[in-house]
Backbone as CSV, one residue per row, in Angstrom:
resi,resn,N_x,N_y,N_z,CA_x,CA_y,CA_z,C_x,C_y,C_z
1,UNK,0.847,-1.193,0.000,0.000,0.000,0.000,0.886,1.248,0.000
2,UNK,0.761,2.251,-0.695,1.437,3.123,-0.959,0.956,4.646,0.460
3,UNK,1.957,5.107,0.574,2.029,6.133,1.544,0.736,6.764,1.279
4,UNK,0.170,6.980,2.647,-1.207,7.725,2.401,-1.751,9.357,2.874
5,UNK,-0.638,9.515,3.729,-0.697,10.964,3.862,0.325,12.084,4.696
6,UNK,0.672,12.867,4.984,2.239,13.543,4.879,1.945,13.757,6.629
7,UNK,2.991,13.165,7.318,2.904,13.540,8.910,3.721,12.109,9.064
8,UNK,3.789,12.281,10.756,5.213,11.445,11.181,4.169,10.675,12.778
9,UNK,4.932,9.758,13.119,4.924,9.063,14.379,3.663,8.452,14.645
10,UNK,2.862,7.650,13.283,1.003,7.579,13.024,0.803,6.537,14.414
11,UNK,-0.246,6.929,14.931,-0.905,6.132,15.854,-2.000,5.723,14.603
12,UNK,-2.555,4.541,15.188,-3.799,4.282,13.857,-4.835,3.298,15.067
13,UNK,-6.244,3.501,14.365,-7.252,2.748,15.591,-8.257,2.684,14.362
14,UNK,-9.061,1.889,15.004,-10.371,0.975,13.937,-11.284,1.053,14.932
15,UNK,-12.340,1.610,14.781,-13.665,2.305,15.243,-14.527,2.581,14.527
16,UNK,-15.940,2.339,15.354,-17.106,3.063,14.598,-17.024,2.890,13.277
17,UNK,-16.327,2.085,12.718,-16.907,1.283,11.311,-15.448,2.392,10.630
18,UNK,-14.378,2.761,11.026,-13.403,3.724,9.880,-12.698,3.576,10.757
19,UNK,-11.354,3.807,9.981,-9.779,3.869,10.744,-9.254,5.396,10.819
20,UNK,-8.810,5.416,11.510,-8.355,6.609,12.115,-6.533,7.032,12.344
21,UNK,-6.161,7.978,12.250,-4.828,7.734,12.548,-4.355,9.576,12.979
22,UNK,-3.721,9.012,13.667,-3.158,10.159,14.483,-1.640,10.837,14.456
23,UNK,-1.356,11.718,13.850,0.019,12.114,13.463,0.849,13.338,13.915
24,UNK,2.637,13.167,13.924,2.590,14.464,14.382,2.586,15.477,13.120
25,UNK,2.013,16.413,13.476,2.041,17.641,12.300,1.086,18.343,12.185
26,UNK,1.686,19.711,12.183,0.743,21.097,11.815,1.138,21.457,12.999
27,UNK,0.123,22.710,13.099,0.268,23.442,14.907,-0.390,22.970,15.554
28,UNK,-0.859,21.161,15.782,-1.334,21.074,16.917,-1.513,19.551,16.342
29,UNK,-2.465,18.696,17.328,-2.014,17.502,16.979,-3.439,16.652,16.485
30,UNK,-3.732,16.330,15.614,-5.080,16.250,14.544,-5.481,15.074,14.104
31,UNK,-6.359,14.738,13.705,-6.703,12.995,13.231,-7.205,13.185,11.610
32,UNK,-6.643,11.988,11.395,-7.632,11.767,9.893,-8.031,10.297,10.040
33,UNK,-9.408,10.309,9.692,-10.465,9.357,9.416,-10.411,8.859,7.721
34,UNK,-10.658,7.316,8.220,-10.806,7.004,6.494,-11.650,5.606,6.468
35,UNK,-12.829,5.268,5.585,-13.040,4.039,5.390,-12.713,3.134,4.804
36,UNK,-12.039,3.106,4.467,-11.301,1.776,3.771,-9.581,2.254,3.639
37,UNK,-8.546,2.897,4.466,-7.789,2.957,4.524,-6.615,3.627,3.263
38,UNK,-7.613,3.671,2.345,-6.983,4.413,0.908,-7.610,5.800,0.987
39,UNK,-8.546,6.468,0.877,-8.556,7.986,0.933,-8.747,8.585,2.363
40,UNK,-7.960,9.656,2.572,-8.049,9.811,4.185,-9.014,11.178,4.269
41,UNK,-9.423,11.352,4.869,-10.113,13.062,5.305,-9.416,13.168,6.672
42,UNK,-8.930,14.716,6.702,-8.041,15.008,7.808,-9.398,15.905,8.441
43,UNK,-9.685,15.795,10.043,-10.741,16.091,11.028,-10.200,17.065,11.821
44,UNK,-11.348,17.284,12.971,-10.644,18.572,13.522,-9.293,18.322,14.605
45,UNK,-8.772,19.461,14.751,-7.220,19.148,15.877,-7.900,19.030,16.827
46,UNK,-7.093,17.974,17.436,-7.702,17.708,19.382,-6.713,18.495,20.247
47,UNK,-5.764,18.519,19.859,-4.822,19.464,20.749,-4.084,21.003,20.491
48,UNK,-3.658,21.744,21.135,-3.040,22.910,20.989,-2.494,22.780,22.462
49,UNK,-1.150,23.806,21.562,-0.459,24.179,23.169,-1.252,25.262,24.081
50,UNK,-1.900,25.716,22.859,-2.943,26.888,23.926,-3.902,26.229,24.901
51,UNK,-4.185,24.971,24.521,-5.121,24.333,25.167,-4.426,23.476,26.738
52,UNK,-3.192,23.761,26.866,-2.736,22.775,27.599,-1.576,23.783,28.658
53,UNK,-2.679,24.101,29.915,-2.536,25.250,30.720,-0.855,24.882,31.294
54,UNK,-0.931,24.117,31.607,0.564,23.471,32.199,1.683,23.904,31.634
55,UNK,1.764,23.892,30.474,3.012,24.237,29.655,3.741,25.543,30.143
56,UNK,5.065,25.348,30.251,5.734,26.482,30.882,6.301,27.729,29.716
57,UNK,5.502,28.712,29.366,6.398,29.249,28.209,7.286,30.121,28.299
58,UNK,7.529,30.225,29.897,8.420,31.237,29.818,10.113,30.547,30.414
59,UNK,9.485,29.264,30.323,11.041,28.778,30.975,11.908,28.253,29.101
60,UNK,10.645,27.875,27.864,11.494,28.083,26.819,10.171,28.708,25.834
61,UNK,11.672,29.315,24.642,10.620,29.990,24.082,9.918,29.365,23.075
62,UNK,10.107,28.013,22.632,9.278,27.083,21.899,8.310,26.142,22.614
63,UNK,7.713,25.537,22.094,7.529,24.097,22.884,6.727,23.364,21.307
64,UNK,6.726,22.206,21.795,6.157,21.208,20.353,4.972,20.085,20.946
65,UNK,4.700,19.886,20.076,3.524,18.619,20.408,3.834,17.539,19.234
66,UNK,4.580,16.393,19.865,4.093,15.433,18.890,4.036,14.139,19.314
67,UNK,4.146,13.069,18.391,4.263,10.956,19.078,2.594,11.414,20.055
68,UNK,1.848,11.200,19.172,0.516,10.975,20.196,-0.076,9.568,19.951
69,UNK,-1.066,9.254,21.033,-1.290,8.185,20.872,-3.271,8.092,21.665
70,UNK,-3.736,7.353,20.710,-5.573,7.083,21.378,-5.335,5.730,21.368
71,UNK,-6.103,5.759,22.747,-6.780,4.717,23.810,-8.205,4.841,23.556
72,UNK,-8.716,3.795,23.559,-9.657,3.051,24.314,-10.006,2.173,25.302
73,UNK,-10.360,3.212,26.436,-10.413,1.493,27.533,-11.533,2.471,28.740
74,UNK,-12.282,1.630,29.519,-13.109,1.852,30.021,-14.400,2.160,30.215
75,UNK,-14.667,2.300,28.427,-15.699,3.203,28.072,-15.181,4.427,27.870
76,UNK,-14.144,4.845,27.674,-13.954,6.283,27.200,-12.703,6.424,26.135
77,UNK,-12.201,7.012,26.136,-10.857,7.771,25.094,-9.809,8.731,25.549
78,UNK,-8.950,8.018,25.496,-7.839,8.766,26.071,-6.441,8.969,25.122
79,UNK,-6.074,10.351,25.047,-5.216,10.959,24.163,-3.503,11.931,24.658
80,UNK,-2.966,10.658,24.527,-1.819,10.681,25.346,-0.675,11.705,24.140
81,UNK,0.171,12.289,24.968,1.150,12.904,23.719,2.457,13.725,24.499
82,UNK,3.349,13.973,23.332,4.525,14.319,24.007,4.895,15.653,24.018
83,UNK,5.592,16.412,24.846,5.498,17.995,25.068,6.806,17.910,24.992
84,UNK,8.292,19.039,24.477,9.303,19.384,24.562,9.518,21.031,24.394
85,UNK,10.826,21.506,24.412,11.680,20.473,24.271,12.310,19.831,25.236
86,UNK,13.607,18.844,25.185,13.831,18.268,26.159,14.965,19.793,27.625
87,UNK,15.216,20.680,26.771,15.666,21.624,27.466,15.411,22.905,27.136
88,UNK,15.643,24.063,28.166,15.271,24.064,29.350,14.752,23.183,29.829
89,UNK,13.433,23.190,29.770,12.273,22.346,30.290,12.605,20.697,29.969
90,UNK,12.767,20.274,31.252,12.042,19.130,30.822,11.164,18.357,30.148
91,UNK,11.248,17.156,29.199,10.590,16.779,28.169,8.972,16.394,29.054
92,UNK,7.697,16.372,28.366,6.759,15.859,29.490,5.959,14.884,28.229
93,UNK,4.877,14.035,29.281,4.077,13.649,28.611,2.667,13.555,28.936
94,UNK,1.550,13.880,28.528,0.280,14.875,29.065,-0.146,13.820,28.675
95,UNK,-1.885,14.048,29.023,-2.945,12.835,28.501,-4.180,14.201,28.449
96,UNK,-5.160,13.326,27.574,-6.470,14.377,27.932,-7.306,13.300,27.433
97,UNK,-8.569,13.612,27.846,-9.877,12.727,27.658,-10.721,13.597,26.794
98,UNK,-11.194,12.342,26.181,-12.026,12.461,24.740,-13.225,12.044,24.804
99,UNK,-13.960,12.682,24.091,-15.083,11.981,23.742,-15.655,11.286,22.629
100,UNK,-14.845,10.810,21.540,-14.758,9.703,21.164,-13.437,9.759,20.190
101,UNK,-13.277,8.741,19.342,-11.679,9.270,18.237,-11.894,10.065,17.503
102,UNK,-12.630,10.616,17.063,-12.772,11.903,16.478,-12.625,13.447,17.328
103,UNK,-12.729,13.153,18.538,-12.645,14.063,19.807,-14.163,14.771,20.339
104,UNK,-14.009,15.823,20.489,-13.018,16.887,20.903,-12.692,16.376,22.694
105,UNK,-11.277,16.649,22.450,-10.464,16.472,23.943,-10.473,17.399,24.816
106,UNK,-10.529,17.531,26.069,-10.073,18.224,27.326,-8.440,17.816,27.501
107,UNK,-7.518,18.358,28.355,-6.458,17.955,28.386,-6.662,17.821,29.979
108,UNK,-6.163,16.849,31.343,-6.153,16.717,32.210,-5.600,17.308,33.206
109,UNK,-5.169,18.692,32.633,-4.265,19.534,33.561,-3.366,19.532,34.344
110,UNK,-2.594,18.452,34.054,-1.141,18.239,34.508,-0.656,17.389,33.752
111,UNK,1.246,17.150,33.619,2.053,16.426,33.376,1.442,15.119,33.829
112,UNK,1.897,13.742,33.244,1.340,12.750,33.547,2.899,11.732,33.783
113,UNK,3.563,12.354,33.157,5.153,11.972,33.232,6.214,13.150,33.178
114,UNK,7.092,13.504,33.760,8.279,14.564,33.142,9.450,13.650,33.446
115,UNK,10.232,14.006,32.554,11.493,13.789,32.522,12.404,14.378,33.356
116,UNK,14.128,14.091,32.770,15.114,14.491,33.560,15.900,13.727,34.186
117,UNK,17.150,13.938,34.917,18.034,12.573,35.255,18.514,11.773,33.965
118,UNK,18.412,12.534,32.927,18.953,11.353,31.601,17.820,10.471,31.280
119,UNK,16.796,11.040,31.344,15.758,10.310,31.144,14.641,11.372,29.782
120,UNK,14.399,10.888,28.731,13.302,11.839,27.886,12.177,11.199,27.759
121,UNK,11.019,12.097,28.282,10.115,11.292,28.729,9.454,11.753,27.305
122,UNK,9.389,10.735,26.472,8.426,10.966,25.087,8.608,9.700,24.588
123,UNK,7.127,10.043,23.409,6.643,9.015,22.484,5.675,7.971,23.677
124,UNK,4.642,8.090,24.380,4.146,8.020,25.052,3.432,6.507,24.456
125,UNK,2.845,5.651,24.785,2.219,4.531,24.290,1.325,3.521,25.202
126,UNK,-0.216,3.561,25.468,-0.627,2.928,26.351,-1.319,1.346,25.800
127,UNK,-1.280,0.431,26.455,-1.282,-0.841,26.165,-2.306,-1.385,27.478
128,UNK,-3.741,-2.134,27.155,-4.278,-2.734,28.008,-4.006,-3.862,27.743
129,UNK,-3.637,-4.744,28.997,-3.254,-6.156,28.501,-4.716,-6.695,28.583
130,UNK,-4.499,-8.024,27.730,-6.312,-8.675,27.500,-6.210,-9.298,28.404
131,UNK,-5.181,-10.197,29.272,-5.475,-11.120,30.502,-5.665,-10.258,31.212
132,UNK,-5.120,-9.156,31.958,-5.308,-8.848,33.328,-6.587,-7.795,33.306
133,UNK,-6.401,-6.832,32.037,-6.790,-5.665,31.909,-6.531,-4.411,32.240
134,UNK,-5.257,-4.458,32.870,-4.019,-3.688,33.550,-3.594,-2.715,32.546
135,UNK,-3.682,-1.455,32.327,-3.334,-0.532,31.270,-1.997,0.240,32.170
136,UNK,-0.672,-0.078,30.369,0.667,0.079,31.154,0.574,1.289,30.081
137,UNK,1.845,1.739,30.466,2.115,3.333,29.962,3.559,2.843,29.357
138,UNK,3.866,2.925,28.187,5.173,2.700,27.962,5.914,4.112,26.984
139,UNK,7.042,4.425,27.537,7.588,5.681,26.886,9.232,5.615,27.246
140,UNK,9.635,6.785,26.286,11.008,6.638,26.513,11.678,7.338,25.340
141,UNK,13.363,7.701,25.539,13.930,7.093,24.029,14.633,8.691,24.031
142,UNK,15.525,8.959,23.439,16.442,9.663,22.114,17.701,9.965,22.974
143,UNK,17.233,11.026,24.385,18.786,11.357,25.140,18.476,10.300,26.423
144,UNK,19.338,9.515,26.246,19.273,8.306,26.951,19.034,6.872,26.717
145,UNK,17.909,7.064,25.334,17.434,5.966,24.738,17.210,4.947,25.389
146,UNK,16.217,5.054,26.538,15.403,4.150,27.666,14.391,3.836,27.818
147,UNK,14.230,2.924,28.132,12.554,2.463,28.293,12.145,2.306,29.309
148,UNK,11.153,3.106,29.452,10.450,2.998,31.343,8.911,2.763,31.117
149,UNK,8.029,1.845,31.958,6.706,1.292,31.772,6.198,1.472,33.170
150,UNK,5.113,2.199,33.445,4.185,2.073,34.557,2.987,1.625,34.121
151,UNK,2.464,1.508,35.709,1.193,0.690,35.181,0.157,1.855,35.573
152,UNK,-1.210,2.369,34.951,-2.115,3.444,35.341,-2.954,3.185,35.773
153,UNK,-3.322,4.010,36.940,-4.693,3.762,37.742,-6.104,3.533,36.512
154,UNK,-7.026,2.999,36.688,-8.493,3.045,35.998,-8.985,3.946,35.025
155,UNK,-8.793,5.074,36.252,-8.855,6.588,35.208,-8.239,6.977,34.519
156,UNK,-7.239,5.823,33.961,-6.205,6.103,32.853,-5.323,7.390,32.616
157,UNK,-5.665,8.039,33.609,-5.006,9.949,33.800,-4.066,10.023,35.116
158,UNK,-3.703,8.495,35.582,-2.902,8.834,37.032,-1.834,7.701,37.024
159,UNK,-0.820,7.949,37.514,0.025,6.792,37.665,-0.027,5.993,38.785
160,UNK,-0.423,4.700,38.416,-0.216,3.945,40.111,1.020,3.414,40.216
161,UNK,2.054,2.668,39.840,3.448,2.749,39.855,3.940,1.835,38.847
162,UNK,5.597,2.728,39.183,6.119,1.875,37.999,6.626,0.811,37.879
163,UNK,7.210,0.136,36.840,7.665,-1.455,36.693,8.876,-1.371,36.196
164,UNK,10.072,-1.747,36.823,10.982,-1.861,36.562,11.097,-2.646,34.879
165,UNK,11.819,-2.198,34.223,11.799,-3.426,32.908,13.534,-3.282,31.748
166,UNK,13.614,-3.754,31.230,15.052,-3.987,30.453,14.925,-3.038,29.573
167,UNK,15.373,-2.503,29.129,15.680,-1.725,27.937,15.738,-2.596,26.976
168,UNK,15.423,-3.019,25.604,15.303,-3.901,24.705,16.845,-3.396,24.011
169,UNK,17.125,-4.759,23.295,18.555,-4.921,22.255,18.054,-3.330,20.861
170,UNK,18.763,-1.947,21.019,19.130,-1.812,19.632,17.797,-0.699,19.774
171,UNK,17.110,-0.573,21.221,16.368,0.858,21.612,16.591,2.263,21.192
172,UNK,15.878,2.997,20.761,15.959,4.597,20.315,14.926,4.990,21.041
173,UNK,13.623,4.466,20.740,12.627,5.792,20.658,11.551,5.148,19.993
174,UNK,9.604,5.482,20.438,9.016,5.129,19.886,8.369,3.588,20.481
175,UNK,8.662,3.458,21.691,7.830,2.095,21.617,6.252,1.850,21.234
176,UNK,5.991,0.626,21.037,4.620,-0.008,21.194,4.592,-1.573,20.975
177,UNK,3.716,-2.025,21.613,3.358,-3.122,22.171,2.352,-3.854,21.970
178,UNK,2.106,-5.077,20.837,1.149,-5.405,20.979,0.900,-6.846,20.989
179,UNK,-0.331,-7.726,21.479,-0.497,-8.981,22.146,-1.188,-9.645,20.875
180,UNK,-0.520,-11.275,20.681,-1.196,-12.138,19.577,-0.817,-13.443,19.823
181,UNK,-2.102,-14.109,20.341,-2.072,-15.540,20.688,-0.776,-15.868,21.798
182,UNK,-1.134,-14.953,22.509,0.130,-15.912,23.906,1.382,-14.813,23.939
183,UNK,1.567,-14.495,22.881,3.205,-13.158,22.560,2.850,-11.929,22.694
184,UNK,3.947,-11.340,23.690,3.347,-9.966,23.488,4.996,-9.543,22.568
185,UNK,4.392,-8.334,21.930,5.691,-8.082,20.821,5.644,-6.850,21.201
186,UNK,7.102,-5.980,21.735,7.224,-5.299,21.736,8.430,-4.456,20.826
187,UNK,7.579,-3.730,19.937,8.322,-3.036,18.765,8.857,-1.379,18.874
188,UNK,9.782,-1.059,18.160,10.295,0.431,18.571,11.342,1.211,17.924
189,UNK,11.522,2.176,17.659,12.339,2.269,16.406,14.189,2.360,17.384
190,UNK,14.894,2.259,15.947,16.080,2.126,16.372,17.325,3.513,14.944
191,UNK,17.839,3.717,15.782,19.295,4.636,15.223,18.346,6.205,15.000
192,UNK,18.640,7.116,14.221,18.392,8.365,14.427,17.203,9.064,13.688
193,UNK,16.153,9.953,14.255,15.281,10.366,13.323,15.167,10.742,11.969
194,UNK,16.336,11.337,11.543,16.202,12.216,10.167,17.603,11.397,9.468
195,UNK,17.987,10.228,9.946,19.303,9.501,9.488,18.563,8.053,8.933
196,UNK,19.566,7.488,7.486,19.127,6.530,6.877,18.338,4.967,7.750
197,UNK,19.893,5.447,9.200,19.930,4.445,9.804,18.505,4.094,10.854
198,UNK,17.188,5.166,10.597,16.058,5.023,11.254,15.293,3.839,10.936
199,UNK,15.044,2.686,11.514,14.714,1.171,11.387,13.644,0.980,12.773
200,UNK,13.417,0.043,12.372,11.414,-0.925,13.226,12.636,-2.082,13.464
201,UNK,12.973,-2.260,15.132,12.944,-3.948,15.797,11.972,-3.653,16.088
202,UNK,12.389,-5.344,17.070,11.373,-6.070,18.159,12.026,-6.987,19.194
203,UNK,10.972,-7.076,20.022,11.321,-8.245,20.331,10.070,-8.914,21.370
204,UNK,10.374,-10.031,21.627,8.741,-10.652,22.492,9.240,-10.664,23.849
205,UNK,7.856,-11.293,24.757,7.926,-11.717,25.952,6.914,-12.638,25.622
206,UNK,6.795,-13.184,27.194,5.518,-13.985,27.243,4.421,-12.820,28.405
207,UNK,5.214,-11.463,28.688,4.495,-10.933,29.978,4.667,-9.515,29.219
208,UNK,3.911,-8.271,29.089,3.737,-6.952,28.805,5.008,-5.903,29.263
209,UNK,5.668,-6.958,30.739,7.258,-6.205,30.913,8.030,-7.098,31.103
210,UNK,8.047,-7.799,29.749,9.208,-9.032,29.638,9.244,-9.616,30.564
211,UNK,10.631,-10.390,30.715,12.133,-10.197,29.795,12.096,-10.575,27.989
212,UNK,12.642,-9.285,27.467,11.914,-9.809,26.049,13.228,-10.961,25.454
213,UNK,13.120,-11.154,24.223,13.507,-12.194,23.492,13.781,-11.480,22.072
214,UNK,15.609,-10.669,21.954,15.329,-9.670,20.465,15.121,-10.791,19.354
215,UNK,14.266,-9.989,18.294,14.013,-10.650,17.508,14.512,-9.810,16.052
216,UNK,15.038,-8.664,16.616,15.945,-7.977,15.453,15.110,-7.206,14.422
217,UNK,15.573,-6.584,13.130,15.264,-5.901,12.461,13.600,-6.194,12.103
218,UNK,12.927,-5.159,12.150,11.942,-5.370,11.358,11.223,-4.806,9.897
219,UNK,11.876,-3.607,9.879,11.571,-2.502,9.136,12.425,-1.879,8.799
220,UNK,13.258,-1.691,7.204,14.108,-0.973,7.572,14.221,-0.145,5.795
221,UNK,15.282,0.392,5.586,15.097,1.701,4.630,15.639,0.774,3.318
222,UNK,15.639,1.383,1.955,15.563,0.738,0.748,15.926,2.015,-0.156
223,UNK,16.281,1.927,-0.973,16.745,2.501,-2.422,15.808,3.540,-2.864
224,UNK,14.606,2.998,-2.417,13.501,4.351,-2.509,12.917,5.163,-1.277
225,UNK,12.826,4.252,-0.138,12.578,4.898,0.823,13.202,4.551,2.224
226,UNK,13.245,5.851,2.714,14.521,6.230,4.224,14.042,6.548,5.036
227,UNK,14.535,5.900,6.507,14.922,6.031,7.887,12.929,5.731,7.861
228,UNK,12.582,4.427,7.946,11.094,4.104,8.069,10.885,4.088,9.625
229,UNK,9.924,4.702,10.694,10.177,4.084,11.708,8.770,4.687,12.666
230,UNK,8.773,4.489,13.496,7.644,5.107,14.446,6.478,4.735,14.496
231,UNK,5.616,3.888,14.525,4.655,3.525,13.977,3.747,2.691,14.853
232,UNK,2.813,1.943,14.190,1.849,1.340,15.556,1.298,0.466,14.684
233,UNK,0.800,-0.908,15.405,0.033,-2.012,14.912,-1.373,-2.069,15.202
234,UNK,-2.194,-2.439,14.363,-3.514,-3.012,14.440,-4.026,-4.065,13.871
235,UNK,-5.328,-4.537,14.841,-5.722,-6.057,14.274,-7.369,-5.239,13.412
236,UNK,-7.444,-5.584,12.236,-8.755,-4.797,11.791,-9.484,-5.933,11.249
237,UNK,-10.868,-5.413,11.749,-11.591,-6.267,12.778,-12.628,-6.339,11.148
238,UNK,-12.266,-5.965,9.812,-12.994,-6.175,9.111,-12.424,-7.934,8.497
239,UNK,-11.142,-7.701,8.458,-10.661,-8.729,7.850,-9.324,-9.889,8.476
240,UNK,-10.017,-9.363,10.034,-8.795,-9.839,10.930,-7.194,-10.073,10.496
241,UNK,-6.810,-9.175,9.599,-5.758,-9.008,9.609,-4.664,-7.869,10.160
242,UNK,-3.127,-8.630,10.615,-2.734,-6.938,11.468,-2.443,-6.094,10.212
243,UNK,-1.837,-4.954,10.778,-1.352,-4.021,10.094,-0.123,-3.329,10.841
244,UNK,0.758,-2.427,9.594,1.051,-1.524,10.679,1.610,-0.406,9.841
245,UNK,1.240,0.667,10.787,1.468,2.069,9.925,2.226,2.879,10.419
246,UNK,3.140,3.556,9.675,5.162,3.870,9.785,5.271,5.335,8.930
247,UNK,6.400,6.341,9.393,6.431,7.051,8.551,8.030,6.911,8.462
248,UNK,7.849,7.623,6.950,9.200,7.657,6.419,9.389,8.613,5.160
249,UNK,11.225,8.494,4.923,11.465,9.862,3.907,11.031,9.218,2.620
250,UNK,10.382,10.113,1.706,10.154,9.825,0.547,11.101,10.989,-0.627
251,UNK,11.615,10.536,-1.660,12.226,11.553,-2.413,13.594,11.608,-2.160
252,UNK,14.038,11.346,-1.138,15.469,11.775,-0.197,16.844,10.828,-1.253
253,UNK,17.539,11.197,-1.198,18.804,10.326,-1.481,20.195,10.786,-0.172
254,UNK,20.549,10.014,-0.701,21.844,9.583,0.397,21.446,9.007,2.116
255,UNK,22.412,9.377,3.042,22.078,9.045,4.517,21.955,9.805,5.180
256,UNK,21.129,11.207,4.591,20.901,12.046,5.988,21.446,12.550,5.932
257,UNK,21.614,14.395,7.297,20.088,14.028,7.916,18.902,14.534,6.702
258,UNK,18.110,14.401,6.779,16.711,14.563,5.869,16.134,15.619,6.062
259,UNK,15.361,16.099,5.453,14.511,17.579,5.678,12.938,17.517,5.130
260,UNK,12.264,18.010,5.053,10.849,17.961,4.570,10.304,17.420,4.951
261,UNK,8.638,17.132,4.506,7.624,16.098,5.447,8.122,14.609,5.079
262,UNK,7.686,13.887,6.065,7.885,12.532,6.437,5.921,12.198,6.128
263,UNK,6.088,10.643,5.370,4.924,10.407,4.892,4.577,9.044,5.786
264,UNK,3.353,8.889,5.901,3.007,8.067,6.639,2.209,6.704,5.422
265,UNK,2.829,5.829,5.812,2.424,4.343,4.841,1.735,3.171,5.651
266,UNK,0.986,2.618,5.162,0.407,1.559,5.969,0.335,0.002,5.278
267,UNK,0.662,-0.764,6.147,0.767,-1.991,5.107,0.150,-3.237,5.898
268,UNK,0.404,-4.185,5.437,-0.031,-5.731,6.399,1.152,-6.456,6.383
269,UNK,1.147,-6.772,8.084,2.056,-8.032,8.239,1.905,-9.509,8.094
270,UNK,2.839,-10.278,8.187,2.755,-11.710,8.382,3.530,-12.021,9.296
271,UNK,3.002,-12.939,10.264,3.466,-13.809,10.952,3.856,-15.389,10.572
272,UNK,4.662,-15.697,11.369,4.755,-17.244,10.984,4.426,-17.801,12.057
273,UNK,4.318,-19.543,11.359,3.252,-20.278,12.905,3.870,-20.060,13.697
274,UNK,5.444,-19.826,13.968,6.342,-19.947,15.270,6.325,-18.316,15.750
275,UNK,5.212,-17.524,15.557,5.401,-16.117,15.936,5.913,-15.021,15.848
276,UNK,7.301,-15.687,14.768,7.933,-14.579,13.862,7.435,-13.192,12.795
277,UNK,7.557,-12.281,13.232,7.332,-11.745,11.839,7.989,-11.272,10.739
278,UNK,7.109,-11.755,9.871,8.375,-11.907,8.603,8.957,-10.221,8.400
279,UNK,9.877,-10.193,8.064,10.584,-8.861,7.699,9.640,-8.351,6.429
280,UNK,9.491,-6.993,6.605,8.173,-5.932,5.892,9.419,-5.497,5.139
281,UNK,8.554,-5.591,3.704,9.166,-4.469,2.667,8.375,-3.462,1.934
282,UNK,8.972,-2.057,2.135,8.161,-1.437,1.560,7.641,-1.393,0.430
283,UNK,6.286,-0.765,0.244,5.772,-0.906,-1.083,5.295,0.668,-0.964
């Protein structure tokens, strides 16, 4: 499937009969809806920094919004995302509640994570496991390139504590996590944003905070297209097959670093009976 629309770090969800996907880009952070995954309509923005009282603007004189991510769990919608930069200010990561994937969001009026200590708290990613029903928070990645996972109270807007866990083989930035028949796979990009060397591992557990099992490259750049990475899986529930949707440079030659929009592509995976997934090539 060929790249479907210009923005970076796609969250993607299957609802209410259309897929949805969530990207960073523009002045604020926005969804596009689509039914059948080939023409997209871009909807209204759920976020602004104006909207998100917390933000400190006088300690820097920028700040950004991007790597967002929608939940579903409880009966409601929750819209997690990342605030920088990582200095002055500490990097943060906010949540706000929705009223459905299309929005419109409230933001919860506080940090839900900050950084610091060598720690960048971004690319935010929440995961309900199907056995327990335990919704973990997984984030991390670029100065430090770490992975830290708590687990969230009910109200999906509070932290009840965290879980110690490994840093996976070949970590950057970007996790997500998702569960199929017994494996949980946890995927995440690896080497530098705007550099050739931007690539999709993995690796499994049998538990949501390992110990994982690397399973190495999954995604990685080609003759036509560079530094693929960031991205999120889904099971779509029309044709029970997964997916997963990635952005990357289009047009670019050589190794970086890159400039211009980053396009977002969506494709289908395969697994093998032994749980592998086969290495994705772009199309």
């Amino acid at each position: 499937m060929k790249s479907v629309l210009n923005g970076a770090d796609p969250d993607i969800e299957a609802a209410q009969g259309r897929y949805w996907i969530y990207p960073t880009g523009g002045d604020g952070l926005s969804v596009w809806s689509s039914p059948d995954m080939a023409k997209w309509t871009k909807g209204e923005t759920l976020l602004r920094l104006k909207d998100i009282g917390w933000v400190d603007d006088d300690r820097a004189p920028v700040h950004f919004l991007w790597a967002p991510d929608m939940v579903q769990a409880n009966g409601g919608w929750y819209f997690y995302y990342s605030i920088g930069p990582q200095n002055p200010t500490p990097s943060r990561i906010g949540v706000a509640t929705c009223e459905g994937p299309a929005g419109p969001c409230t933001d919860s009026g506080k940090p839900l994570v900050t950084g610091g200590k060598g720690f960048e708290a971004i690319d935010p990613m929440v995961f309900v496991d199907p056995k327990t029903k335990v919704p973990y928070l997984y984030a991390g990645g670029s100065a430090g390139a770490t992975l830290r996972v708590w687990k969230l109270k009910p109200d999906m807007v509070s932290i009840a504590e965290e879980v110690k866990v490994e840093t996976p083989t070949n970590f950057t930035e970007g996790a997500f996590m998702h569960y199929r028949k017994g494996i949980y796979y946890l995927s995440y990009s690896a080497g530098q944003w705007n550099m050739s060397n931007y690539q999709v591992h993995y690796a499994v557990a049998l538990s949501p905070t390992g110990p994982w099992r690397y399973g190495g490259p999954l995604l990685v750049g080609d003759t036509r297209y560079k530094g693929p990475g960031h991205h999120s899986f889904f099971e779509d529930p029309k044709d029970g097959k997964w997916y997963i949707a990635y952005h990357r440079w289009e047009g670019q030659a050589g190794n970086g670093p890159y400039n211009g929009s980053r396009r977002v592509a969506i494709q289908p995976i395969q697994y093998r009976a032994d749980g592998v997934i086969e290495t994705i090539k772009m199309k």
